[in-house]
C-alpha positions in Angstrom: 32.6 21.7 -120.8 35.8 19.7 -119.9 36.2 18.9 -123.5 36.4 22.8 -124.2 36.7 24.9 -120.9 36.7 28.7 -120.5 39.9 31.1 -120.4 39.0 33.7 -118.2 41.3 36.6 -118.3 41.5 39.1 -116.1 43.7 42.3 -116.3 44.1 45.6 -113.8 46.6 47.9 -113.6 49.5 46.2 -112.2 48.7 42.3 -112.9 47.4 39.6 -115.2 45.1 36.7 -114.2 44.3 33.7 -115.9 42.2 30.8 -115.3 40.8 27.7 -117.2 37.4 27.0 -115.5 35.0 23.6 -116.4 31.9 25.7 -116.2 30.1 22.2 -116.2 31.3 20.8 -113.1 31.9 24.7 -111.9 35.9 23.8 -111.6 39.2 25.8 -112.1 41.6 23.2 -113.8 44.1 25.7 -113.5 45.5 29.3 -113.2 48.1 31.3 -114.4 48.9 35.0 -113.2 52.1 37.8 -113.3 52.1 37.7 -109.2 52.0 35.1 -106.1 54.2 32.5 -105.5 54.2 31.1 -108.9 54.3 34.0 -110.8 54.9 33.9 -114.5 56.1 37.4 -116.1 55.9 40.6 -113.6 53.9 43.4 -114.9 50.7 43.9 -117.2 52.3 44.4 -120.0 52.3 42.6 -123.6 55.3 40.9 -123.2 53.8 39.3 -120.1 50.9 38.6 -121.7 52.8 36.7 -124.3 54.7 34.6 -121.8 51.1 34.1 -119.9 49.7 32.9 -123.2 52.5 30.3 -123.6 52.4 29.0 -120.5 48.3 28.6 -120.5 49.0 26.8 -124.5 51.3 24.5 -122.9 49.3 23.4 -119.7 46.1 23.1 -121.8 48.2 20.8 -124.4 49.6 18.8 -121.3 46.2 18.1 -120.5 44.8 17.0 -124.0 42.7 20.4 -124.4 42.9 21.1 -127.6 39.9 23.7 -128.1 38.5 26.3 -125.8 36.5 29.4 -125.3 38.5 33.0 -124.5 36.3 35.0 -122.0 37.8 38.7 -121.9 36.2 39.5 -119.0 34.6 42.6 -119.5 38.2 44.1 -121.2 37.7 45.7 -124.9 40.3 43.0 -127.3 43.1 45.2 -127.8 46.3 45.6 -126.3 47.6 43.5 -123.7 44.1 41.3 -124.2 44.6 40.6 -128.0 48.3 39.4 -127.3 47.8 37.4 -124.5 44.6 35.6 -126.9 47.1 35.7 -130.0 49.7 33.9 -128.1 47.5 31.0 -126.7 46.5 30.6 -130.4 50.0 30.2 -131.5 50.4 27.7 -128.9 48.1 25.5 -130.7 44.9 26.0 -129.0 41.6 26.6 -131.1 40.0 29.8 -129.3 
């Protein structure tokens, strides 16, 4: 819902995706990924994942979103998953 949207994360071999989807009007609000032309971080990697996760924390927060649901896509919660998770929650969003 728009009061607690979806962060869909999505990780291959070379690159981290992440978008914030209102599955209630079937919306992205927003995305955040390691490539394109506003790329945050460079590789998949944890450290990227952490700076992914900060930057998702801080857009949600700039849009009064303060709770929200983590969709791992598929990906087992370990590695580069669980810190990109564990740094949105340190942002200060409720997952």
């Amino acid at each position: 819902s728009a009061d607690r949207p979806r962060i869909c994360a999505t990780k291959s071999n070379s690159n981290i995706f992440v978008q914030i989807v209102n599955d209630s009007e079937g919306k992205t609000l927003f995305s955040v990924q390691t490539f394109g032309k506003n790329a945050v971080g460079s590789k998949s990697n944890a450290e990227s994942a952490k700076i992914l996760g900060t930057e998702v924390a801080k857009k949600l927060s700039e849009n009064n979103i303060k709770n929200a649901v983590f969709d791992r896509n598929g990906k087992k919660y370990t590695g580069v998953i669980a810190t990109l998770a564990d740094s949105i929650r340190e942002g200060g969003i409720q997952i």
